[in-house]
C-alpha positions in Angstrom: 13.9 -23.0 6.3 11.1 -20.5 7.0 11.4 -18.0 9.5 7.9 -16.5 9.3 4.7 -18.5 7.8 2.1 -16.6 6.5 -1.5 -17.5 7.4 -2.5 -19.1 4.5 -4.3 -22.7 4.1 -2.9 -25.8 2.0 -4.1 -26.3 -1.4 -5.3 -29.6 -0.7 -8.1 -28.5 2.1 -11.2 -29.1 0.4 -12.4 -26.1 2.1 -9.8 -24.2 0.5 -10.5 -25.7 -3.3 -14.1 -25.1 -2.8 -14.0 -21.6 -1.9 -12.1 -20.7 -4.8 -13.9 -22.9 -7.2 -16.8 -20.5 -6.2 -15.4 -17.9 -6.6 -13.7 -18.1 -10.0 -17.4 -18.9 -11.2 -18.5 -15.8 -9.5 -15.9 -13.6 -10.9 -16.6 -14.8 -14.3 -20.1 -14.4 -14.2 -19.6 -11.0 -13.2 -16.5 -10.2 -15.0 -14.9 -9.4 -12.3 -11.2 -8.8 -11.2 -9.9 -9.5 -7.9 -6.6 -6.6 -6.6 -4.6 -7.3 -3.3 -2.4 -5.4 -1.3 1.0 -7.4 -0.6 -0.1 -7.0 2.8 -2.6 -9.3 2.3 -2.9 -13.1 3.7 -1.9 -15.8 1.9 -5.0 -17.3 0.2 -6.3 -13.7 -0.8 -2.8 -13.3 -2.8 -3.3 -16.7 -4.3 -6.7 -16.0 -5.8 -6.1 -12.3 -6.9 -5.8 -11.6 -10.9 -2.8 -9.0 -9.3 -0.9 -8.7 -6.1 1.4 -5.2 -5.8 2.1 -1.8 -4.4 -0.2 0.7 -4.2 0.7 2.7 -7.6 0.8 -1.1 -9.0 -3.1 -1.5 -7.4 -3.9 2.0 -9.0 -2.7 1.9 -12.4 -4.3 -1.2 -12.7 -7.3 0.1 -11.7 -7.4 3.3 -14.3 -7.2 0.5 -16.6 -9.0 -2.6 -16.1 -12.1 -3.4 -18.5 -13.7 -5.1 -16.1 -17.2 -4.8 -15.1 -16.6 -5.4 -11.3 -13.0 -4.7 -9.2 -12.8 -6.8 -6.0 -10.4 -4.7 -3.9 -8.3 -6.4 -1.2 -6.8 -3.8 1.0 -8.1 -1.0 2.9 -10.3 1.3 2.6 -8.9 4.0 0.5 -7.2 1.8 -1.8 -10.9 0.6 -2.8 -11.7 4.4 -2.6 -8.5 5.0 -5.2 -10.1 2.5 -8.0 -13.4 4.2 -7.7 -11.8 7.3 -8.5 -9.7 6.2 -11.2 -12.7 4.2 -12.7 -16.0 5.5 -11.4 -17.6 3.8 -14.4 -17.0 0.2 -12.1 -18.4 -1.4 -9.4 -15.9 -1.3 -6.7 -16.4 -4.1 -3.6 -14.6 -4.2 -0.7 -14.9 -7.6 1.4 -14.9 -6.0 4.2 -15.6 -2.1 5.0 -13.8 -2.3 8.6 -10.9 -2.8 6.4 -9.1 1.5 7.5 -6.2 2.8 8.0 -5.2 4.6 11.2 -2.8 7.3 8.9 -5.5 7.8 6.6 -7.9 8.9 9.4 -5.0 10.9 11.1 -6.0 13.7 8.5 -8.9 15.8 7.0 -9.8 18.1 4.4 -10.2 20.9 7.3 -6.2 20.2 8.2 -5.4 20.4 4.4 -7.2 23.7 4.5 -5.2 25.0 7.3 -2.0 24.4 5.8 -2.8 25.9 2.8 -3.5 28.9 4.8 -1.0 28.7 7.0 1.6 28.0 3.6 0.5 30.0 1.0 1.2 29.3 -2.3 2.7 25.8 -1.4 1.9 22.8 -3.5 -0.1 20.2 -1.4 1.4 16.6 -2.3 -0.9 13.9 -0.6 0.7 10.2 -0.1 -2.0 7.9 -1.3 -2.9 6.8 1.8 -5.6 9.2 2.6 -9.0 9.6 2.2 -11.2 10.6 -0.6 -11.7 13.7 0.5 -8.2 14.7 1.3 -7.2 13.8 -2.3 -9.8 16.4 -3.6 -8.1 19.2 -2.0 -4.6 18.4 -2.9 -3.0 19.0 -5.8 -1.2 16.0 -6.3 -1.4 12.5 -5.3 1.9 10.2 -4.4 2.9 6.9 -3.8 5.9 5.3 -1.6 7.1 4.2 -5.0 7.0 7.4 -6.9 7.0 9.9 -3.9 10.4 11.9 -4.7 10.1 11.8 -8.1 6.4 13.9 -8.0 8.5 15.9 -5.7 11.2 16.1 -7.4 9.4 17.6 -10.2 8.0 20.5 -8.4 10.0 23.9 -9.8 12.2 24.2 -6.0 10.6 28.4 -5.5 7.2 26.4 -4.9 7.0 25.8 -0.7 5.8 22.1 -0.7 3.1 20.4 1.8 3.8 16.7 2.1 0.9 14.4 4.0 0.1 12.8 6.0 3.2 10.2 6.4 6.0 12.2 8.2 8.0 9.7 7.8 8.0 9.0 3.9 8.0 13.0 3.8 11.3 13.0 6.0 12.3 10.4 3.5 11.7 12.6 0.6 13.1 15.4 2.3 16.9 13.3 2.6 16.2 11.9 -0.8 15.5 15.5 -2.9 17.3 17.8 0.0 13.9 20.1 -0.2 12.4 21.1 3.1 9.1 20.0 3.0 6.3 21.0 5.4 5.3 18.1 6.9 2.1 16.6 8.7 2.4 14.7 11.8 0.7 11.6 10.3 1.9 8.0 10.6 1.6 3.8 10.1 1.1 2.3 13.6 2.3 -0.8 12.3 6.0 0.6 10.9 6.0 2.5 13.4 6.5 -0.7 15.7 10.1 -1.8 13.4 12.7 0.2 16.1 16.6 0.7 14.7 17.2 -1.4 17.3 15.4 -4.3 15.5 17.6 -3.7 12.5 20.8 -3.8 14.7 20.0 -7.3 16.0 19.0 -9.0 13.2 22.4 -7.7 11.8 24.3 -9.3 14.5 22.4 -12.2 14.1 22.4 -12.3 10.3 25.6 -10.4 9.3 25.5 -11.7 6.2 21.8 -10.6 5.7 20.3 -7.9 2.7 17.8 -5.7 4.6 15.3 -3.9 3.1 12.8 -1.4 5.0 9.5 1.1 3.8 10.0 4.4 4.0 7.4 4.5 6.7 9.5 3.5 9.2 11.1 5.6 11.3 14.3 7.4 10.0 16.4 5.9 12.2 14.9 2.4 10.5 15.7 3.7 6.9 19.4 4.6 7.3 20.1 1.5 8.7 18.6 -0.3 5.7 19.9 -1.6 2.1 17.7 -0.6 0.8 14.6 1.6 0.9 11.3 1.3 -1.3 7.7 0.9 -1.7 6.8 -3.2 -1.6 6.9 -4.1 -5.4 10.4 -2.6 -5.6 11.3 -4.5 -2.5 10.2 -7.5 -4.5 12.8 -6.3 -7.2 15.9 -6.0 -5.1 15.5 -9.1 -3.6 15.1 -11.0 -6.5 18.7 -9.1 -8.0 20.5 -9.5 -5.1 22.7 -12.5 -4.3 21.8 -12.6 -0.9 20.7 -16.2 0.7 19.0 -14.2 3.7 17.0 -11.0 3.6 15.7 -8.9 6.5 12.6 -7.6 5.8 11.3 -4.4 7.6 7.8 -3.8 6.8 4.3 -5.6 6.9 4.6 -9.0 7.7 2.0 -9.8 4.5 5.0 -8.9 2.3 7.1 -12.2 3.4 4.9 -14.3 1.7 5.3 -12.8 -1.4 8.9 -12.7 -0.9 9.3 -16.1 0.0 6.6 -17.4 -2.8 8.8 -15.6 -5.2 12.2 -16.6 -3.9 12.0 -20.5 -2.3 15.7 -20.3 -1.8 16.2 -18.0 0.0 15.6 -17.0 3.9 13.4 -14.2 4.9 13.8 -13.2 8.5 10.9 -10.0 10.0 12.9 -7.0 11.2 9.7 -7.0 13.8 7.4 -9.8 14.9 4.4 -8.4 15.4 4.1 -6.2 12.6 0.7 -7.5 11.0 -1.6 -4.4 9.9 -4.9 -5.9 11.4 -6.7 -4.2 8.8 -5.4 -5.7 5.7 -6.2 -8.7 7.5 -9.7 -8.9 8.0 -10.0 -10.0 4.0 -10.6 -13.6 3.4 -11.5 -16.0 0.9 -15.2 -16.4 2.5 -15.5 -12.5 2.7 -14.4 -12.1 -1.0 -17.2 -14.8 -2.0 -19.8 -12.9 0.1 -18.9 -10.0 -1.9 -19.0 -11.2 -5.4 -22.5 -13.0 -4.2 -23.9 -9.9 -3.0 -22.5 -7.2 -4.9 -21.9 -5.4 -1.9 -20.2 -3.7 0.1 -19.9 -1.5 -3.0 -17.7 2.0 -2.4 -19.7 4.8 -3.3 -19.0 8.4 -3.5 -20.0 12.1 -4.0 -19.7 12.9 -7.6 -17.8 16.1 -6.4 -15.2 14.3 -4.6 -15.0 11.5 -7.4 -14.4 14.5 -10.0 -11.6 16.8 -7.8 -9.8 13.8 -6.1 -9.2 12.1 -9.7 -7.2 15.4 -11.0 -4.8 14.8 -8.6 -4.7 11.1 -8.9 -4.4 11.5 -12.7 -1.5 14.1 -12.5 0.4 11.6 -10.1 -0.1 8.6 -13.1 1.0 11.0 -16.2 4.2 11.5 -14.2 4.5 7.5 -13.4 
């Protein structure tokens, strides 16, 4: 039994089989790769070369050979690759595709903490723009987050955005006071402790995992705490039948693809990022048909934003 059903479309709709007949022709005409966010829909994860977390997505990225990287996420995930490998044509299917935290700050609100912390090491989460990354001095993910703070010597103040929430995370995981922004995910920011609590009474027996962009209140109540791919991890250890799952509702698909046996139950309904789900299988064709929309950016950016990407990878 299913609990949540991701929007995805059988294999046998000829619509379906079509699009991606097209679209593996396209990619290898192009030599092209195809990335996607677990957040993504169904049908995107099924036709990407690799589905995973953001540092995953980036990694990746730094290293692929080929000539073209179709990005399915958002906006500065696409942005991330460029950096990475500005050699490559990065498409997005759709530009719409933001992120409310990542507009929440700017490079003139990095420039005020700096002044108003001087000294202080800025450690940017990597969901952020472009040109937030090229005044910070490190990048982080969810995944690797305490340990790039962790390795900052403890007489250096540290600035940790935009995420409050992973940066209170951090803060409980390294016991370092951190200065941190007021940025956050609308969409874990819907997952309430109160959510947890139910599904507990409902599903004593349950494993629960959570992002550490929830709320704090969400993360003490959890099993356990970690970016998507090491959610994917846990569950796949743990002997649990049943697994709460308190993050994107994208990731359940995954989960459940992964783990047929077993029972995922959402800590919160209506947790779907609308942004990572404006991708689709007809938008991805468009792109590869095209060669557009392609992310572009200043060289400046591109060369400052990558030294603090790079940093964050040496100590992944």
């Amino acid at each position: 039994m299913k609990t949540y059903e991701a929007l995805v479309r059988t294999d046998t709709d000829p619509e379906l089989s079509g699009l991606v007949e097209r679209i593996r022709l396209l990619k290898e005409r192009h030599h092209a790769i195809i990335l996607a966010h677990n957040y993504q829909i169904g049908e995107v994860q099924d036709v990407a070369d690799l589905i995973g977390d953001s540092l995953e997505l980036a990694r990746y990225a730094a290293s692929t050979e080929a000539d073209v990287i179709v990005f399915c996420g958002v906006h500065f995930m696409a942005e991330t690759a460029k950096i990475l490998n500005p050699s490559r044509k990065v498409l997005v299917p759709d530009l719409k595709a933001g992120c409310p935290m990542s507009d929440m700050i700017t490079p003139e609100e990095v420039d005020r903490l700096r002044r108003e912390n001087p000294g202080a090491v800025v450690v940017t989460y990597v969901n952020s723009p472009a040109s937030v990354k090229a005044k910070s001095d490190i990048c982080c993910t969810s995944a690797n987050a305490v340990r790039i703070v962790s390795s900052i010597p403890e007489d250096k103040p540290v600035i940790f955005i935009p995420d409050q929430f992973l940066g209170d995370f951090v803060q409980r995981a390294t016991g370092r006071k951190l200065v941190l922004f007021e940025g956050f995910c609308p969409t874990h920011m819907r997952i309430m402790a109160t959510d947890i609590d139910r599904a507990r009474e409902e599903h004593p027996e349950a494993f629960v995992i959570a992002h550490p962009e929830c709320q704090p209140e969400v993360a003490r109540k959890a099993d356990v705490v970690s970016s998507t791919s090491r959610m994917a991890t846990a569950v796949r250890e743990n002997p649990a039948r049943k697994v709460v799952v308190g993050t994107e509702l994208g990731m359940i698909y995954r989960l459940q693809k992964e783990n047929p046996d077993k029972e995922f139950i959402p800590a919160c309904t209506s947790c779907d990022c609308a942004n990572m789900k404006v991708n689709s299988l007809e938008k991805i064709l468009w792109a590869l048909e095209d060669m557009a929309p392609e992310i572009e950016l200043p060289e400046t950016i591109l060369h400052n934003a990558r030294k603090a990407l790079d940093r964050m990878i040496e100590m992944s």
